[in-house]
PQR file with spaces between the fields and no chain letter, atoms N, CA, C, O and H, PARSE charges and radii, in Angstrom:
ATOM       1  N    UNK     1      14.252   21.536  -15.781 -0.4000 1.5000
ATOM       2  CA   UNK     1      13.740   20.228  -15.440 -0.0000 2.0000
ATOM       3  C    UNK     1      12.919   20.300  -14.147  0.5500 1.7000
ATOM       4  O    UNK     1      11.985   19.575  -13.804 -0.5500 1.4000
ATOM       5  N    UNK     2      13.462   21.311  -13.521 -0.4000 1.5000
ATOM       6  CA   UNK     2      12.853   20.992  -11.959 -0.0000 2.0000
ATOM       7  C    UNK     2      11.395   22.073  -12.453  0.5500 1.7000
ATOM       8  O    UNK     2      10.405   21.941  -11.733 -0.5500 1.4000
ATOM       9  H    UNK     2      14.221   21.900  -13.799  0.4000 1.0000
ATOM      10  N    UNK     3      11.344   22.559  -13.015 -0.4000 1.5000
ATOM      11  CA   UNK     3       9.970   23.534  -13.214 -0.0000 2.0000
ATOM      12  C    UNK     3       9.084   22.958  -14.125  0.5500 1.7000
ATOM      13  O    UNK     3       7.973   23.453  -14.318 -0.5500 1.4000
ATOM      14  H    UNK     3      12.148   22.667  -13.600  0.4000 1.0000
ATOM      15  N    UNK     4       9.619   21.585  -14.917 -0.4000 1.5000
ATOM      16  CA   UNK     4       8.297   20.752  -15.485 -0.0000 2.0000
ATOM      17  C    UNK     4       7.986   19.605  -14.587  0.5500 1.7000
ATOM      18  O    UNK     4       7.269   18.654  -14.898 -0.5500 1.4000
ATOM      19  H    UNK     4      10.521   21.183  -14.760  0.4000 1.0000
ATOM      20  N    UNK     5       8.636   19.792  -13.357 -0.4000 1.5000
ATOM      21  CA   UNK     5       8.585   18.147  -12.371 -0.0000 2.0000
ATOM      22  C    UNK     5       7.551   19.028  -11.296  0.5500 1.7000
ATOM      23  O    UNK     5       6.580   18.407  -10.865 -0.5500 1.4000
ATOM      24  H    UNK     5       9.218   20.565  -13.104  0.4000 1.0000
ATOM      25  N    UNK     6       7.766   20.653  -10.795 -0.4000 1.5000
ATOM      26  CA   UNK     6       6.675   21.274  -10.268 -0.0000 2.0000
ATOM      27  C    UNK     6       5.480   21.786  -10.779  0.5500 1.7000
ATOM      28  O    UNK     6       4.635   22.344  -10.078 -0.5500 1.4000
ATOM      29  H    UNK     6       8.555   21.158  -11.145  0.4000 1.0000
ATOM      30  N    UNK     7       5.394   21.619  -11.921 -0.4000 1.5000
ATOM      31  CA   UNK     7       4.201   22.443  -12.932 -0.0000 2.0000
ATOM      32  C    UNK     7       3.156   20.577  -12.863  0.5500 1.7000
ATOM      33  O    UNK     7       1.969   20.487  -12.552 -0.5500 1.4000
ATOM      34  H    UNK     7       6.080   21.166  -12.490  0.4000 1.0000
ATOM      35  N    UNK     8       4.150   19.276  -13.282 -0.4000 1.5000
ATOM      36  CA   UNK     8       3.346   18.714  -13.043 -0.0000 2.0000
ATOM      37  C    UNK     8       3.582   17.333  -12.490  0.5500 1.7000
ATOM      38  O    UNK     8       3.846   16.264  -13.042 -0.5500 1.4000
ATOM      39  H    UNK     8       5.115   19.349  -13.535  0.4000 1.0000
ATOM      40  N    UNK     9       3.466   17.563  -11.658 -0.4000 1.5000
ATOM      41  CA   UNK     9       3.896   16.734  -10.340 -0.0000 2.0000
ATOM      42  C    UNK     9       2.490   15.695   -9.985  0.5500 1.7000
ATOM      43  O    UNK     9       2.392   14.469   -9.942 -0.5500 1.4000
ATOM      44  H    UNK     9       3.252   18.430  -11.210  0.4000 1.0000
ATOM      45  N    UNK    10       1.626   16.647   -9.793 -0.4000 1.5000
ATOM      46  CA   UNK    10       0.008   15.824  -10.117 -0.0000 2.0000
ATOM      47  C    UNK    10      -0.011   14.783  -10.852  0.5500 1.7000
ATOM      48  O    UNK    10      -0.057   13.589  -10.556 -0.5500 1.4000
ATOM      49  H    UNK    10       1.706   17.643   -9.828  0.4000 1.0000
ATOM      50  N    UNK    11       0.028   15.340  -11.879 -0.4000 1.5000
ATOM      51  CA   UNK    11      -0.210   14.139  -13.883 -0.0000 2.0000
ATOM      52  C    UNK    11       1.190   13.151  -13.415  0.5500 1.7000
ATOM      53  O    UNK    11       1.186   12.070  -14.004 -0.5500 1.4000
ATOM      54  H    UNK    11       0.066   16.310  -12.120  0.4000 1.0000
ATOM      55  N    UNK    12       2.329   13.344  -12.495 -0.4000 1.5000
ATOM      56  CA   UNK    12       2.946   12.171  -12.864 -0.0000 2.0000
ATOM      57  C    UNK    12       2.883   11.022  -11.500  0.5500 1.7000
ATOM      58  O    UNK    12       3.475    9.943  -11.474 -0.5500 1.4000
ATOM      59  H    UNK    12       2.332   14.222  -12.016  0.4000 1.0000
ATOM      60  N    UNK    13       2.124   11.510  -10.560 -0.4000 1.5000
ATOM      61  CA   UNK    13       1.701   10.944   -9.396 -0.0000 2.0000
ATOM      62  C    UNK    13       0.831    9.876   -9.864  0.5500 1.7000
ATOM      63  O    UNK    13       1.064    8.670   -9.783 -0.5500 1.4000
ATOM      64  H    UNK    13       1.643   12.387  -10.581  0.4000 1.0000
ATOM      65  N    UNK    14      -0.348   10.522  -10.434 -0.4000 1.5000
ATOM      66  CA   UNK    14      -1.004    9.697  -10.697 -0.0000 2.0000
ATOM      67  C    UNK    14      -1.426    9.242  -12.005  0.5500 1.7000
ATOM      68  O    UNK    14      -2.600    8.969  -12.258 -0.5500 1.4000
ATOM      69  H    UNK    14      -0.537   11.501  -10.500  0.4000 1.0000
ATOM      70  N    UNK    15      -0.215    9.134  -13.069 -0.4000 1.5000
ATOM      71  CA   UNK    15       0.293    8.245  -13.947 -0.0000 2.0000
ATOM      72  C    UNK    15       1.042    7.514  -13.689  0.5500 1.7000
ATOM      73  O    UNK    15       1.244    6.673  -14.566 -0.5500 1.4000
ATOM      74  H    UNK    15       0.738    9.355  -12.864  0.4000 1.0000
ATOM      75  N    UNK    16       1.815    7.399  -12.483 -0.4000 1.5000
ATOM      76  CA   UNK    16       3.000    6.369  -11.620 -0.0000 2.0000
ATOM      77  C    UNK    16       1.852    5.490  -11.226  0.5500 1.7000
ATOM      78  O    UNK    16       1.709    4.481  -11.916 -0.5500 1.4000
ATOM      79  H    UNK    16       1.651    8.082  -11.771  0.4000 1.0000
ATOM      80  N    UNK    17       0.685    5.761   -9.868 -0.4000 1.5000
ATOM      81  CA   UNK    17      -0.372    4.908   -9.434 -0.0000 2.0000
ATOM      82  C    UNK    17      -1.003    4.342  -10.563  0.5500 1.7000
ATOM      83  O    UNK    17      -0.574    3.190  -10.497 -0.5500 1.4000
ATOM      84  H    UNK    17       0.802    6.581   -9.307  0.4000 1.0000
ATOM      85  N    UNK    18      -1.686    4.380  -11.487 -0.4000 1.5000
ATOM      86  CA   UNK    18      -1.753    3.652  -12.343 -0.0000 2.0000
ATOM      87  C    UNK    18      -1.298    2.880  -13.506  0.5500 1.7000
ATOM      88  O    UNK    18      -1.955    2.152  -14.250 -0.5500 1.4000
ATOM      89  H    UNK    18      -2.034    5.315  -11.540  0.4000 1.0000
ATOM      90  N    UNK    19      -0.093    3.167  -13.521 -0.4000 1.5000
ATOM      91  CA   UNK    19       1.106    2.170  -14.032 -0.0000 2.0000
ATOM      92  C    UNK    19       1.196    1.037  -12.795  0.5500 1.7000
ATOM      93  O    UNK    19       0.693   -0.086  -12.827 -0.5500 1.4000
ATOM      94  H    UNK    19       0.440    3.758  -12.916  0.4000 1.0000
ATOM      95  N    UNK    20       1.838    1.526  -11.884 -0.4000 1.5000
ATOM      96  CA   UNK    20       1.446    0.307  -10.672 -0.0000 2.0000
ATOM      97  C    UNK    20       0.545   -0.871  -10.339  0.5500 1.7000
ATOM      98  O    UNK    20       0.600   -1.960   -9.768 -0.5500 1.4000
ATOM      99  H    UNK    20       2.247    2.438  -11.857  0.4000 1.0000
ATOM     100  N    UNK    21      -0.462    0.041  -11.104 -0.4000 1.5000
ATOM     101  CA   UNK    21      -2.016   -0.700  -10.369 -0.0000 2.0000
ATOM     102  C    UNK    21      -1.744   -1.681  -11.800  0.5500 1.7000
ATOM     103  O    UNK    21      -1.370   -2.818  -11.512 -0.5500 1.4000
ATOM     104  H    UNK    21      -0.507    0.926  -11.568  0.4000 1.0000
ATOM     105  N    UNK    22      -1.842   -1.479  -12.885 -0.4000 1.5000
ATOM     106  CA   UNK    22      -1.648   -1.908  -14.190 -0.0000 2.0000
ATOM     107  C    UNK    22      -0.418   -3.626  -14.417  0.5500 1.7000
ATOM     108  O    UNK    22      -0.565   -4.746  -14.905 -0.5500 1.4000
ATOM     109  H    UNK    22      -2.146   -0.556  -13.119  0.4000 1.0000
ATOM     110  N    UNK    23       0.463   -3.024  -13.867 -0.4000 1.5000
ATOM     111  CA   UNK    23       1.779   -4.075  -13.530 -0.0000 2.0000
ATOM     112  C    UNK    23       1.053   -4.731  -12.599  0.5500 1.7000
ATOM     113  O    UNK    23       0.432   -5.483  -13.350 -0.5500 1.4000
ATOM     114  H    UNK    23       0.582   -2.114  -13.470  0.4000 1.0000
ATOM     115  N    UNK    24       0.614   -5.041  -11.324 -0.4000 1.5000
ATOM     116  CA   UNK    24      -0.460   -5.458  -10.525 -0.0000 2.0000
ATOM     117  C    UNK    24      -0.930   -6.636  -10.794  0.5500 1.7000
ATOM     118  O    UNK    24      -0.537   -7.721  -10.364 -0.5500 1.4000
ATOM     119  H    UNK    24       1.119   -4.430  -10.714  0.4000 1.0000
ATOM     120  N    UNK    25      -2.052   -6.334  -11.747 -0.4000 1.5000
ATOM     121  CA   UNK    25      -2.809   -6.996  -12.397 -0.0000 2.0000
ATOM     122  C    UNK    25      -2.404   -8.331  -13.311  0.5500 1.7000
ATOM     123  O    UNK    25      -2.769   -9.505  -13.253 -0.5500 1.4000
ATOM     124  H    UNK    25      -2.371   -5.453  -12.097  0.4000 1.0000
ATOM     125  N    UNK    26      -1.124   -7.333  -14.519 -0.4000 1.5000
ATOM     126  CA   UNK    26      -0.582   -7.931  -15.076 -0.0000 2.0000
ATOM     127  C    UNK    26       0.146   -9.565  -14.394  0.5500 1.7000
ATOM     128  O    UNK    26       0.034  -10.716  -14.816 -0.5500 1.4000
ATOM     129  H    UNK    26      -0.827   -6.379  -14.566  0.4000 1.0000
ATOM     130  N    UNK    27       0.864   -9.018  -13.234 -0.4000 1.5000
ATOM     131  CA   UNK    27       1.643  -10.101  -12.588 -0.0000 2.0000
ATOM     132  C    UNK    27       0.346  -11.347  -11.842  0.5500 1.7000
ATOM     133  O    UNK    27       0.128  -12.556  -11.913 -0.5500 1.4000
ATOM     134  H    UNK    27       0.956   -8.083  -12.891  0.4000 1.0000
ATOM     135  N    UNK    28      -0.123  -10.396  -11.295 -0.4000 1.5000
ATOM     136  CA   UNK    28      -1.291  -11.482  -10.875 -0.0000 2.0000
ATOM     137  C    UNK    28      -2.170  -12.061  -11.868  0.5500 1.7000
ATOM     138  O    UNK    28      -2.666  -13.147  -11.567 -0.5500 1.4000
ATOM     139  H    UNK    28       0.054   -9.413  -11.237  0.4000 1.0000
ATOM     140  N    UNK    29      -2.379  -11.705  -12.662 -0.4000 1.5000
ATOM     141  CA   UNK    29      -2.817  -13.075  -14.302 -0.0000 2.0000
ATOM     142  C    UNK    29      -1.820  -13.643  -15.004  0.5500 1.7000
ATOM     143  O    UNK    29      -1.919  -14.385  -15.981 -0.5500 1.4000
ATOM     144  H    UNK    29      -1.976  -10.823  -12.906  0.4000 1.0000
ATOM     145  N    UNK    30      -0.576  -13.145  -14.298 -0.4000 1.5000
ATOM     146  CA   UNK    30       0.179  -14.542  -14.975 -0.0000 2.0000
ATOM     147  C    UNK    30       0.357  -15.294  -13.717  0.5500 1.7000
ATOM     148  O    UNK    30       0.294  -16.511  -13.889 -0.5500 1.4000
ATOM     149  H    UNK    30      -0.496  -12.543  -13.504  0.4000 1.0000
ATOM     150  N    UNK    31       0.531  -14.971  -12.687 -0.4000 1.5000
ATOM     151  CA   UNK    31       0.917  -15.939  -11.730 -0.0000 2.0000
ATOM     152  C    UNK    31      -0.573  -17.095  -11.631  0.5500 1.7000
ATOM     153  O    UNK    31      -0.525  -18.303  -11.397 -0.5500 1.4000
ATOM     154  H    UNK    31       0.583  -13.982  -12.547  0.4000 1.0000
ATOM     155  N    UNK    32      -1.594  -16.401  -11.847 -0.4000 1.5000
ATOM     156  CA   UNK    32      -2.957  -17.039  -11.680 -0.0000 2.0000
ATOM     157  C    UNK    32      -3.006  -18.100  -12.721  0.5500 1.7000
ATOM     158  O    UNK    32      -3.408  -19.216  -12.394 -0.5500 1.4000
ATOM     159  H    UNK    32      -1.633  -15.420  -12.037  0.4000 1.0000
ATOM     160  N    UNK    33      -2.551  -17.805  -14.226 -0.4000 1.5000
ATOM     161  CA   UNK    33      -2.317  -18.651  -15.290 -0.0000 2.0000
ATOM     162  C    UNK    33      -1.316  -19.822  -15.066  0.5500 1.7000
ATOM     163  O    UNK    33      -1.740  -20.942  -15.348 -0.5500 1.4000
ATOM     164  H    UNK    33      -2.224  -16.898  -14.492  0.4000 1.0000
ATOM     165  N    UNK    34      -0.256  -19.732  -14.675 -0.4000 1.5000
ATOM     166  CA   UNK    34       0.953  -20.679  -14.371 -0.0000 2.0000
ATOM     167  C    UNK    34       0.314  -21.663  -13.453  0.5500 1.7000
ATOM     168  O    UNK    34       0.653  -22.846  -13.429 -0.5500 1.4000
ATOM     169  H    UNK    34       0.089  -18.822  -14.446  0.4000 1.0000
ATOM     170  N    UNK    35      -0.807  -21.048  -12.541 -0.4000 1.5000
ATOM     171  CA   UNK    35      -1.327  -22.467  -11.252 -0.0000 2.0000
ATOM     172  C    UNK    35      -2.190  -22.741  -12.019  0.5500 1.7000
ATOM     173  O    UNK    35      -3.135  -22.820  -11.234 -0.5500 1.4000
ATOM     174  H    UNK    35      -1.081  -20.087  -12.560  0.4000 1.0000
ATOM     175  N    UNK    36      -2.766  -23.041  -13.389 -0.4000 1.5000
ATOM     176  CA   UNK    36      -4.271  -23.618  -14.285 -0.0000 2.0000
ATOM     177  C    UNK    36      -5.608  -22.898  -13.550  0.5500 1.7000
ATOM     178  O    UNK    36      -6.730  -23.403  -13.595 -0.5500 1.4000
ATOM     179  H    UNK    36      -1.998  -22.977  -14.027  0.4000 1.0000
ATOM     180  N    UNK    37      -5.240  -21.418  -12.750 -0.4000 1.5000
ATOM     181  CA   UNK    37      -6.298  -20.757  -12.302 -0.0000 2.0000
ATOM     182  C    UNK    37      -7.063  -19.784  -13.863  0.5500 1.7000
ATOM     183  O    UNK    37      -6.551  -18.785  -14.368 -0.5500 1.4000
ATOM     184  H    UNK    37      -4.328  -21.009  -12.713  0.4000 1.0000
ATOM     185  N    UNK    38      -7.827  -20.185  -14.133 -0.4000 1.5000
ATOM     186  CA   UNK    38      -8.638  -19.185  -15.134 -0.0000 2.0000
ATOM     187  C    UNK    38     -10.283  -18.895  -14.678  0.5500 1.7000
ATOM     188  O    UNK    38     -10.521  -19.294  -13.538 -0.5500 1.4000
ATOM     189  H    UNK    38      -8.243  -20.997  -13.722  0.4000 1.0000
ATOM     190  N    UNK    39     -11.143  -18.429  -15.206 -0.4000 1.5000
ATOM     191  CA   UNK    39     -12.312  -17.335  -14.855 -0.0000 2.0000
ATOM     192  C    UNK    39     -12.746  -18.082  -15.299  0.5500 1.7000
ATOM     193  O    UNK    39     -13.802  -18.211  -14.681 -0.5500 1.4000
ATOM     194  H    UNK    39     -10.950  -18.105  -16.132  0.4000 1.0000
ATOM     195  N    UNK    40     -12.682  -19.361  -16.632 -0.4000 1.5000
ATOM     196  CA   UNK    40     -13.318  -20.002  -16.598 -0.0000 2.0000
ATOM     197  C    UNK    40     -14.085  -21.336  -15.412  0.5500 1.7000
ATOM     198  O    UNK    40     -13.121  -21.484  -14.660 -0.5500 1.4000
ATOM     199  H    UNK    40     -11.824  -19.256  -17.134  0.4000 1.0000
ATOM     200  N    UNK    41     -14.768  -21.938  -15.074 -0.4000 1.5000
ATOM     201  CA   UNK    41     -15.662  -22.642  -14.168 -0.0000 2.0000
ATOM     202  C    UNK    41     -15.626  -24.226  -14.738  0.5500 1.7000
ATOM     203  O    UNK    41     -15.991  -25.205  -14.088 -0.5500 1.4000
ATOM     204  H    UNK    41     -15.551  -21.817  -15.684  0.4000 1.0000
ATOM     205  N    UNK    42     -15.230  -24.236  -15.762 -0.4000 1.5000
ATOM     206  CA   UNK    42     -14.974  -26.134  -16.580 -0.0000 2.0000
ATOM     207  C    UNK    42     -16.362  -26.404  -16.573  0.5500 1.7000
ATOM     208  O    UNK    42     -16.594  -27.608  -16.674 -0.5500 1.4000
ATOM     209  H    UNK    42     -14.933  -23.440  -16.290  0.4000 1.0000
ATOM     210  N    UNK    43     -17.571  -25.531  -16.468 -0.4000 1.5000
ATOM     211  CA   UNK    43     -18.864  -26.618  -16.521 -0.0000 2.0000
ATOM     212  C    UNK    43     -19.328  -25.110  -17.864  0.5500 1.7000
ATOM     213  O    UNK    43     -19.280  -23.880  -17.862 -0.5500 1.4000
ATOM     214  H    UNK    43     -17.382  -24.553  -16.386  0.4000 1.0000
ATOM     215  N    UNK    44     -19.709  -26.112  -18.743 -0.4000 1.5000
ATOM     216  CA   UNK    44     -19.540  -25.603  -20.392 -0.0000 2.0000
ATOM     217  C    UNK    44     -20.948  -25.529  -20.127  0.5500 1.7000
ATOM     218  O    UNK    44     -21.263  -24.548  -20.801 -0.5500 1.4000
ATOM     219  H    UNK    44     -19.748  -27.111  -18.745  0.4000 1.0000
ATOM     220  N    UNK    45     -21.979  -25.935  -19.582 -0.4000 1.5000
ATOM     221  CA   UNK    45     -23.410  -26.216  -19.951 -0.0000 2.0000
ATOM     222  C    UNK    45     -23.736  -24.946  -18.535  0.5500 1.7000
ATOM     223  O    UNK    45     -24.698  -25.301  -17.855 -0.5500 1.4000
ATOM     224  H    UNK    45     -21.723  -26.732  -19.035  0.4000 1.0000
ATOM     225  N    UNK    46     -23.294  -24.037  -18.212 -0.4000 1.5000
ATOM     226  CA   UNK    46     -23.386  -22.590  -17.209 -0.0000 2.0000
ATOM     227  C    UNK    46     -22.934  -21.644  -17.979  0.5500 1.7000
ATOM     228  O    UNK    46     -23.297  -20.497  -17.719 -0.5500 1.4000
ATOM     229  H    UNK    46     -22.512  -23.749  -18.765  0.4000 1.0000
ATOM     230  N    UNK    47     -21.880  -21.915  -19.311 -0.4000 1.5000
ATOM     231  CA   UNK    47     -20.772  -20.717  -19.699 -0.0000 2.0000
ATOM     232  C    UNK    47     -21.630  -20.375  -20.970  0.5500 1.7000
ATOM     233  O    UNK    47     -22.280  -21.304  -21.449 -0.5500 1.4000
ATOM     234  H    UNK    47     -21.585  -22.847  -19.523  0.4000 1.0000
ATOM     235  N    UNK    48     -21.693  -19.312  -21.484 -0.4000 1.5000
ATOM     236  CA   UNK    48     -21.859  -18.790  -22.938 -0.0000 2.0000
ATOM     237  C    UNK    48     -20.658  -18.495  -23.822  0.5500 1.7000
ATOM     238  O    UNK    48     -20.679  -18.108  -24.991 -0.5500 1.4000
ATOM     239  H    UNK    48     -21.165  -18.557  -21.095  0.4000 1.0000
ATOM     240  N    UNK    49     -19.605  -18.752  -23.047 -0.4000 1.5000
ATOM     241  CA   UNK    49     -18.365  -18.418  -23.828 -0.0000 2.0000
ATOM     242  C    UNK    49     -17.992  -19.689  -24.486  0.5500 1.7000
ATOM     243  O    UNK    49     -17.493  -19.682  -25.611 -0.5500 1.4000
ATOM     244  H    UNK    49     -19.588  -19.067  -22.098  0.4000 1.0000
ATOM     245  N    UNK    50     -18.283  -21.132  -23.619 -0.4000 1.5000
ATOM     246  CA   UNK    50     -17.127  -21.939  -24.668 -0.0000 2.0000
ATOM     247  C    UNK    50     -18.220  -22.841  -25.618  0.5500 1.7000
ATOM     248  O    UNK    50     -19.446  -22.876  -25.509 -0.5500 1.4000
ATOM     249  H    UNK    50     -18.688  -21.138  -22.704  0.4000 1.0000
ATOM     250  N    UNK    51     -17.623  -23.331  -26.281 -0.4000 1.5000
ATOM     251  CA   UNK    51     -18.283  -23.608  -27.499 -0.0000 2.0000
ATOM     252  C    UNK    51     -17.875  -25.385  -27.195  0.5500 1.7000
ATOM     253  O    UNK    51     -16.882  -26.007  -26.817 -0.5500 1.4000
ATOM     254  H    UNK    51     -16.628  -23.303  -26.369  0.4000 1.0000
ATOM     255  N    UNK    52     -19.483  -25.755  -27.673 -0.4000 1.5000
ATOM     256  CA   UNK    52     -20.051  -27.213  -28.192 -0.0000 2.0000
ATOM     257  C    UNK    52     -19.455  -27.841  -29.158  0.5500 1.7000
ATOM     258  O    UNK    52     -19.699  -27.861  -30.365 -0.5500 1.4000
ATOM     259  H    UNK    52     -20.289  -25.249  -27.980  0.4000 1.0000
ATOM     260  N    UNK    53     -17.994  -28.777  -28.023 -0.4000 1.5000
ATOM     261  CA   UNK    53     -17.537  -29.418  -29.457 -0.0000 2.0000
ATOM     262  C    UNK    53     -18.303  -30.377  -30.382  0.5500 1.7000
ATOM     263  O    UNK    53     -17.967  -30.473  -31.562 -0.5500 1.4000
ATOM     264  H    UNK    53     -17.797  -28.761  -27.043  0.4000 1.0000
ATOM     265  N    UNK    54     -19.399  -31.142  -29.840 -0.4000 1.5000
ATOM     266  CA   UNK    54     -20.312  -32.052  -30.464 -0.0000 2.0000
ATOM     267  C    UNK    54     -20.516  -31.549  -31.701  0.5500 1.7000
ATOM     268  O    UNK    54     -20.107  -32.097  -32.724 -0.5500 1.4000
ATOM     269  H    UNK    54     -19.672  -31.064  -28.881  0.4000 1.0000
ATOM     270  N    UNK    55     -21.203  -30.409  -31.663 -0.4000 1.5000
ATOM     271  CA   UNK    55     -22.044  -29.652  -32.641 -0.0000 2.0000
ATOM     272  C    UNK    55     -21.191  -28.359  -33.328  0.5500 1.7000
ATOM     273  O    UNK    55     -21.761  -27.780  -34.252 -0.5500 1.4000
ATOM     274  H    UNK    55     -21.535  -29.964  -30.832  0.4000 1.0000
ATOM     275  N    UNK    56     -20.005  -27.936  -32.965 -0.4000 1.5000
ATOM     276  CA   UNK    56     -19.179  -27.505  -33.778 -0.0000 2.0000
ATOM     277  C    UNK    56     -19.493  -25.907  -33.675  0.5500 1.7000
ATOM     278  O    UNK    56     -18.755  -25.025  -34.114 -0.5500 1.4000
ATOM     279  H    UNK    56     -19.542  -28.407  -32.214  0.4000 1.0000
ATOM     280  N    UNK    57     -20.831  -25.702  -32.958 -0.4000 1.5000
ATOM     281  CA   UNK    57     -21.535  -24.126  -32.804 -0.0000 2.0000
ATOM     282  C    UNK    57     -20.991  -23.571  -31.266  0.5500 1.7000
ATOM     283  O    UNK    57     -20.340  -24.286  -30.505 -0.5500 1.4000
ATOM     284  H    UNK    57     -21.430  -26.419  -32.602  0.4000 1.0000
ATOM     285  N    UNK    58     -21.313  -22.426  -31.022 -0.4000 1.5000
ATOM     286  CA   UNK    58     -21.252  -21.545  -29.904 -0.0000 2.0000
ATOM     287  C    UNK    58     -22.955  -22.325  -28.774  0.5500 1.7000
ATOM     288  O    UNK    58     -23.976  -22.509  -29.437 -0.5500 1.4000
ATOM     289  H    UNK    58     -21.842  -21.845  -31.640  0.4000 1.0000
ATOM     290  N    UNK    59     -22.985  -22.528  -27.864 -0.4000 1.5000
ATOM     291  CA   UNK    59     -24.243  -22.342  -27.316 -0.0000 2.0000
ATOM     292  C    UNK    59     -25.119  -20.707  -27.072  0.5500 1.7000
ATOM     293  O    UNK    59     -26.242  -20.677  -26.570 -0.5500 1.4000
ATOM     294  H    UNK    59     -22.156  -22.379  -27.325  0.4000 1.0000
């Protein structure tokens, strides 16, 4: 055990840092979601993402 933890000690350093960084993220878009914080901007006539309920299409 101890000679696959020194052979690769590297690969699990920095598979730990990016598991971290990963959980991170994760927690901070839910905590951001729970306060009604989203990426969206609420002004539909700037966005290409949300869609024209009038007209039933995408802009």
């Amino acid at each position: 055990m101890l000679e696959f933890l020194a052979e690769n000690w590297g690969n699990l350093l920095v598979g730990g840092l990016l598991l971290a960084a990963v959980v991170f993220v994760v927690i901070k878009l839910i905590k951001e979601g729970g306060r009604g914080k989203s990426s969206c901007c609420s002004d539909c006539s700037k966005c290409r993402g949300c869609t024209n309920e009038k007209e039933g299409k995408r802009k």
